[in-house]
N, C-alpha and C positions, 0 to 999 in steps of 0.2 A: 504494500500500500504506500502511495507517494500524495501527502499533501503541499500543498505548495500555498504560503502567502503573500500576497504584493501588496503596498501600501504605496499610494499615491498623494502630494500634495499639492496645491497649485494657490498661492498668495499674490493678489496682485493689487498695490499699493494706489494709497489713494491721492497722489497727487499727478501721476502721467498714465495714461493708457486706457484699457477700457472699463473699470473699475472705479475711475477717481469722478466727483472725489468723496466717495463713501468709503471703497475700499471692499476686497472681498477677499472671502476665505474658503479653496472646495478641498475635501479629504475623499477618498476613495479606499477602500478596503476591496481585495480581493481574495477568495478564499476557495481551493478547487482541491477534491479528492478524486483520486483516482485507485482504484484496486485491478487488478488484472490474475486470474489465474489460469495457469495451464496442466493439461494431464497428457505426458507422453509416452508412447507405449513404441517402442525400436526392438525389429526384428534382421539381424542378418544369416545368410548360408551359402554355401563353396559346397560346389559338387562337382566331383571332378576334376578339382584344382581349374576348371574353365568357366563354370558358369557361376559368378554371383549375383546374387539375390539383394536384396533388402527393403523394408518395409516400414513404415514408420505410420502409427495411428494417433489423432490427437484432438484434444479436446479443449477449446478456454473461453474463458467468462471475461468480459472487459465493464467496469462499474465508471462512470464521471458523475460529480456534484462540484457545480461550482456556484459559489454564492455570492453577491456582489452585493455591499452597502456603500451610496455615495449621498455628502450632502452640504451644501453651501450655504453660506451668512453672509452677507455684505452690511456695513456701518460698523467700519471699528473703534474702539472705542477708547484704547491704548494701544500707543503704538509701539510693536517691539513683539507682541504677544500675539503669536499666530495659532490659536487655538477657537475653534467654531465659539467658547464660550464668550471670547471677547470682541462678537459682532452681536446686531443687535436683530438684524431683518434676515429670515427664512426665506433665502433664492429658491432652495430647491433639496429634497429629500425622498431618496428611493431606494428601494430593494428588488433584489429579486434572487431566483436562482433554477438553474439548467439542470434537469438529470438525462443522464444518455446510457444506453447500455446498449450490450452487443455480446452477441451466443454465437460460435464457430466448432463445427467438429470437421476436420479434416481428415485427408487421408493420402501417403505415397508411396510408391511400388518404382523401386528402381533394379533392372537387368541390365551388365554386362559378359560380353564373351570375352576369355582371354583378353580383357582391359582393352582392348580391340575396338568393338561394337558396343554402342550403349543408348539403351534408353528407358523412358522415365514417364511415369503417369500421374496426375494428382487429381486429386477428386476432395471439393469442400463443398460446406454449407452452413451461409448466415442467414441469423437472424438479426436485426438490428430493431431500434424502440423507435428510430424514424419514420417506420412506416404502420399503417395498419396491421392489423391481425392477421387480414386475411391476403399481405402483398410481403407481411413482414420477412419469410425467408426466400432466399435466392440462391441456386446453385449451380456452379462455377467449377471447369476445370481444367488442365491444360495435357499437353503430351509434348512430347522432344526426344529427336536422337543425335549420337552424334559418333563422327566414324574417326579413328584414329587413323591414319592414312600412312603418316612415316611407320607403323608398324607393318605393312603389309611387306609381303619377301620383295615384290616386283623395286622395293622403294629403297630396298639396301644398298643396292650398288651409286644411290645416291646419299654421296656423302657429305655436301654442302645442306640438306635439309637435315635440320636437327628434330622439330617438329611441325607436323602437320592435321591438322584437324579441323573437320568442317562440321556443322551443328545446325541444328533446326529444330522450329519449337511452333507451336500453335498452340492457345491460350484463351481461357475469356476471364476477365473477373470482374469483381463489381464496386460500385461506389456508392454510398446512402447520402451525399451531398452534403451539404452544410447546417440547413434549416433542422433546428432540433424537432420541430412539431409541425414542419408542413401536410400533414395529413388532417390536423384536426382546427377547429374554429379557436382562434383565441380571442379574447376584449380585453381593453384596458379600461380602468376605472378613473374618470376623471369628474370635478365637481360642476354644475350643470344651477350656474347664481346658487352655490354653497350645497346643494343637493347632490349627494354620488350617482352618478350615470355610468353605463357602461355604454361602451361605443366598440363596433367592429375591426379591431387590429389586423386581422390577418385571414383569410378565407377557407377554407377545408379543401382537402382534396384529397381523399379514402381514395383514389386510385394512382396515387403515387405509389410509385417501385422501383425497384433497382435501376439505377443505369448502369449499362451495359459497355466495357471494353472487351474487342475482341484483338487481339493480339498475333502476327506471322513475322516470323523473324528467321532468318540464316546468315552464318557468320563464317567465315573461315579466320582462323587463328596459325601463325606459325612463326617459328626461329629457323632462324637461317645463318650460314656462315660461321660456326660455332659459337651460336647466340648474337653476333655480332649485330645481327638486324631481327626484329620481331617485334609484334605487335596481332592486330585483328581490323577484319574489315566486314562492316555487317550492313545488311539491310534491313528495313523493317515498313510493316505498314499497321497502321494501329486505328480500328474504328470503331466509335464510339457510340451507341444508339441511346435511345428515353433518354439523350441528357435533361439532368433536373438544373431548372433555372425557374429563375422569377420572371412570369409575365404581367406588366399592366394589365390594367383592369381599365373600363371607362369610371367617370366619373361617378354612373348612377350605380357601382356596385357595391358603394361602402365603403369601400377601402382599395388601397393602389394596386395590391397585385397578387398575386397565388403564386405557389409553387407545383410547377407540373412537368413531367416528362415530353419533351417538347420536339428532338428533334435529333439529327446523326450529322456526325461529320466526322472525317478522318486525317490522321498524322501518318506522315509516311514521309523516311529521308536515309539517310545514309550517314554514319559512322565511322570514326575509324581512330586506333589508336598506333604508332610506330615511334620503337623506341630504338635509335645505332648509336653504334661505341664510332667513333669516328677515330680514337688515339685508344690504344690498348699497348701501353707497352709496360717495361718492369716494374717498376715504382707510380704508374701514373694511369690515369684510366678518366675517358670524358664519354659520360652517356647524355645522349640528345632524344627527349621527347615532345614530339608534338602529337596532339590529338585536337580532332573536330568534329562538326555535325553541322549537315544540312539537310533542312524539312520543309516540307510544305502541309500547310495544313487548309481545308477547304468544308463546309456546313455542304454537307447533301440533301438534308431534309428539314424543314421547317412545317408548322400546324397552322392549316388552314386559314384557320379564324386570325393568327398573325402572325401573315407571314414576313414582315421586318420587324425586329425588338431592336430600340436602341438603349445601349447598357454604357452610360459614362463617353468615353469618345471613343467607340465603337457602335455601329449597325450589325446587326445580326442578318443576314441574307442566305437564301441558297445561293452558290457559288462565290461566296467570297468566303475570305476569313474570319474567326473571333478576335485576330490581333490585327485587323484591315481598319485604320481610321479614319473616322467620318466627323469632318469638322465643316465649318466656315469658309471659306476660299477666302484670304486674307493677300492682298495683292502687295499692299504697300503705305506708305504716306507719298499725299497729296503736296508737292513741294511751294504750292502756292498759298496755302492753307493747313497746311501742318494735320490735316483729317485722314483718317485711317481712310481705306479703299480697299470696298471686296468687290469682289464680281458678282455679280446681281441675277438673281436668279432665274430673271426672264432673260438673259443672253441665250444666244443659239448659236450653232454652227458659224452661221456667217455673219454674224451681226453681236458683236461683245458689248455688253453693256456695262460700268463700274458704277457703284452707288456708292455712299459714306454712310448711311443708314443698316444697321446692321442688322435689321428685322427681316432687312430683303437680302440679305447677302444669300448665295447660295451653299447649299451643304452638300458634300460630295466625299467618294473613298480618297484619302489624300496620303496612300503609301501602309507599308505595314512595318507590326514592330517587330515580324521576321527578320534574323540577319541573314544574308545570304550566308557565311559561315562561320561560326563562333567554336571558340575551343579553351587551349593552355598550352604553354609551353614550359618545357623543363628542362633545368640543365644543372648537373653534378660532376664536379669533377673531385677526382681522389687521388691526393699524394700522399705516399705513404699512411700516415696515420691521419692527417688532414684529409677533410673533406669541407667542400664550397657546395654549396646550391642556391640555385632560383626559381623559382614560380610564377610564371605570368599570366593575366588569361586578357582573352582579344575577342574581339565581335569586329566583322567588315560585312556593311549594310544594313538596313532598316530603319526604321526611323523612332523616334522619340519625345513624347511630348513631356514636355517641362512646366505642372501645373505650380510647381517652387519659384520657376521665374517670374510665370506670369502672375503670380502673387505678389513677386517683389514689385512689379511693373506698373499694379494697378493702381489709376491715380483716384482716389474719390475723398470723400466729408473727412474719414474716420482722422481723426487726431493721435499724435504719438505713433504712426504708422515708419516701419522700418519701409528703402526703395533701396534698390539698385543701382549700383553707379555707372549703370546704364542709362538712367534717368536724366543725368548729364549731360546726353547726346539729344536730350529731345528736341526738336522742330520749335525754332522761337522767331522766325520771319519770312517772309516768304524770299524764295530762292532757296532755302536751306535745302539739300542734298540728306538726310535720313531717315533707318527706318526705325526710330521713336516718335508718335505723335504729340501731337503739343500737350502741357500742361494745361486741362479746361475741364474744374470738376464739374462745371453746369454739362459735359455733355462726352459725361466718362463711360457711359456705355457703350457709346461708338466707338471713341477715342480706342478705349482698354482691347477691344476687339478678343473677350471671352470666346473662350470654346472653338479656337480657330487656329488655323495653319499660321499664325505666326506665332506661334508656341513648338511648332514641331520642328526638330533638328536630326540630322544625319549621324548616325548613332556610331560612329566607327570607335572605337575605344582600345586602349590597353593599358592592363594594370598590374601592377607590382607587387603583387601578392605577398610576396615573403623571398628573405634573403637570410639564410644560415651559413653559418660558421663554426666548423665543429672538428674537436681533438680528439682522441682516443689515445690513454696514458699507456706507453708501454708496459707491458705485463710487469715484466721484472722490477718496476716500481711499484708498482698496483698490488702486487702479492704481498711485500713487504711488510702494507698495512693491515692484510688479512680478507683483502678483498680482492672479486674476480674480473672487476672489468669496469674505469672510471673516463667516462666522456664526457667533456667540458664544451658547452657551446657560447654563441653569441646570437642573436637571430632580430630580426628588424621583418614587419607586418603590415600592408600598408603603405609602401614608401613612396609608389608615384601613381598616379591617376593621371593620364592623358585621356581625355575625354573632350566630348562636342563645346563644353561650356563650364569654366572653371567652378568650382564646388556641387558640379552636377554626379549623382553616382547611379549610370546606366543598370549597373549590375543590382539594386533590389529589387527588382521586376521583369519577368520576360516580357510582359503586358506592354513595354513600351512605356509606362506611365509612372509618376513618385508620388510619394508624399513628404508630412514635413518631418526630412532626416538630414542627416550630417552625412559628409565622406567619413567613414571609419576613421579612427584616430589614430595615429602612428606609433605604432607599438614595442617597444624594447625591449630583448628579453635577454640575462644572463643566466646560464644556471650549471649543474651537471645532476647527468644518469648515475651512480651508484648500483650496481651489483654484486651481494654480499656469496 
């Protein structure tokens, strides 16, 4: 059993910002149990000295409760003392809490021949508390083989493959989504001039069910050159059916939207990991790894009744992507007038129209946050007892929208508001040459140019992962003091971020999209491993 508690505080003072000048004070308490058991039952057998066997049966129970109290006072009343007692006015005061549960009994059968041929079966079945009674289990299974190649006789007289192996697998399994209770009606209770009212929160849908992955994958794996070059290169194609998503609702249904099994699409790309010794000699040895992955992903089915959902700055469509952006068409500023300019939605073919009004700007796919190839690179080199490493990982292509900048950017009322010193640049007479619009909070809607292609940037990136530095103390001192083995390192996390837009960090989202985070902090590490 693992409980876990967070405790949050947020003080914000009554003389600048959006607080003053009474002052407030929010606390949050967060409090989640978790229990998990399993029962496993492992069988093996050699018959023959050629055929093994093995088996494995298993059973587990997964338990969450997480409980959340949060609540806020504004008017303080001494300053210095940030405790709810010392405000005077009740912002705001709530509870609540989540239970989830989830029942699995599995099962797997694995055959090889003389370590030769092999392959493998599994067979499970959930229940999860996300769904009704009568949708709640789903069952789920996959198969795989895989053939050892450099052991076949034909493969001896070659003596440059060290290892050869090719593999394949076909799989389905499933996903209960995110909504703890989208199967059932919930309300929330709110006062109605001082009288509690319930009101309809969230819609029922008793015929939510599993979504469905189905999974095809083949891979061949191999070293060559006496290890000097190896790695693996796989394909795969991965389709998804009932994905569960939230769709709007109209107006007259109560409430905004349901959760329902809505639609298919599929992932499908290509992989690959290869790792060469480029320098292998006495004392000294440099291994070079690169790996990456290219995909395409594309919706093949949508439900009738809607068939476009748009979810944030994405459209949901048959034949387009979930990570395809649908924004604004944002052209530019107006160099006469310092006015944003979109293209307008009545343009056509031959006749381009630009507005400054952003009601009419047109909304269209404007790129995806697919990269055309994302990966890491590695590199270790070993002298003697030293060793050097690096870590990098890289994306080239896709796009990215920056909702952090275009927060710093936007000009409006609010007072105490951090900007960009980008802001700098903005358009102050006519003839000016850039792409900031003027400073004019009377008509910052158009101006700020929300939920548009000028927030999106070209995502190419590489980053610095990590750089160690590491000794290994010669034995014949190391024994001295009774111990078997002392490695002393240095190591650095973090160190460079080349990226679209300085403080920007591509990498917390494949989505294309952030929120309000920091670049990872740059991390120093000394220490050593000890083995007694």
């Amino acid at each position: 059993m693992i409980t876990i508690l967070e405790k949050s505080y947020n003080y914000q003072n009554n003389i600048i910002g959006d607080a003053a000048p009474s002052g407030s004070q929010s606390k949050t308490a967060y409090n989640a149990t978790t229990l998990t058991l399993t029962q496993l039952l492992n069988y093996k057998k050699t018959l023959a000295e050629r055929h093994n066997f093995s088996a494995l049966l298993g059973h587990e129970n997964y338990y969450l409760n997480s409980r959340v109290l949060s609540g806020n006072k504004t008017g303080i009343i001494a300053l210095g003392i940030n405790e709810l007692d010392n405000f005077t006015t009740i912002g705001g005061l709530t509870s609540y809490q989540d239970t989830y549960k989830m029942e699995s009994v599995f099962g797997e059968v694995k055959y090889n021949l003389d370590q030769k041929y092999f392959i493998s079966a599994t067979l499970r079945r959930d229940a999860s508390s996300k769904f009704a009674s009568d949708k709640r289990w789903g069952n789920f299974w996959s198969a795989g083989a895989a053939w050892l190649i450099n052991e076949e006789s034909f493969m001896k007289s070659i003596n440059w493959i060290d290892q050869l192996k090719l593999r394949a697998s076909y799989g389905e399994t499933g996903s209960d989504g995110s909504a703890y209770y989208g199967w059932q009606s919930l309300y929330n209770i709110k006062p109605n001039n001082t009288v509690p009212a319930y009101y309809l929160a969230a819609a029922a849908n008793p015929a939510l069910s599993w979504e469905t992955n189905k999974t095809a994958d083949i891979a061949l794996e191999f070293s060559l050159f006496k290890n000097r070059l190896r790695g693996s290169v796989e394909a795969y194609k991965r389709a998804s059916s009932n994905l569960i998503f939230n769709v709007p609702l109209p107006a007259n249904a109560g409430t905004t939207s349901i959760t329902r099994n809505i639609g298919t699409m599929y992932n499908k790309g290509i992989e690959f990991d290869l790792t060469v010794t480029p320098v292998k000699v006495k004392d000294f040895t440099w291994d070079f790894t690169l790996n990456g992955s290219v995909f395409k992903n594309e919706i093949t089915k949508m439900p009738t009744e809607t068939p476009t959902i748009i979810s944030g700055t994405k459209q949901y469509k048959v034949g387009q992507s979930i990570y395809q952006f649908w924004l604004r068409q944002w052209v530019g500023v107006d160099p006469q007038t310092g006015s944003s300019i979109y293209l307008d939605d009545a343009s056509t073919a031959g006749n381009t129209i630009y507005t400054t009004d952003i009601n009419r700007a047109r909304f269209d796919y404007s790129g995806s946050a697919i990269p055309d190839i994302s990966g890491g690179i590695k590199n270790v080199f070993t002298y003697k007892s030293l060793s050097l490493s690096s870590i990098l990982s890289y994306s080239l292509g896709g796009k990215f929208y920056d909702s952090n900048y275009s927060a710093l950017m936007a000009v409006n009322s609010s007072y105490g508001k951090s900007f960009h010193q980008d802001v700098l640049n903005r358009w102050q007479k006519p003839g000016d040459i850039t792409n900031v619009p003027r400073v004019d909070d009377t008509d910052a809607t158009n101006l700020n140019a929300g939920t548009s292609t000028r927030w999106l940037v070209d995502n190419n990136f590489l980053v610095l992962r990590n750089i160690t530095l590491a000794y290994t103390i010669p034995v014949k001192y190391v024994s001295k003091l009774k111990l078997s083995r002392i490695n002393v390192f240095a190591s650095g996390d973090n160190l460079l971020y080349l990226t679209p837009r300085k403080g920007l960090d591509p990498t917390t989202s494949f989505s294309g999209t952030n929120s309000s985070s920091y670049i990872p902090s740059r991390i120093f590490s000394f220490g050593a491993n000890v083995s007694f």
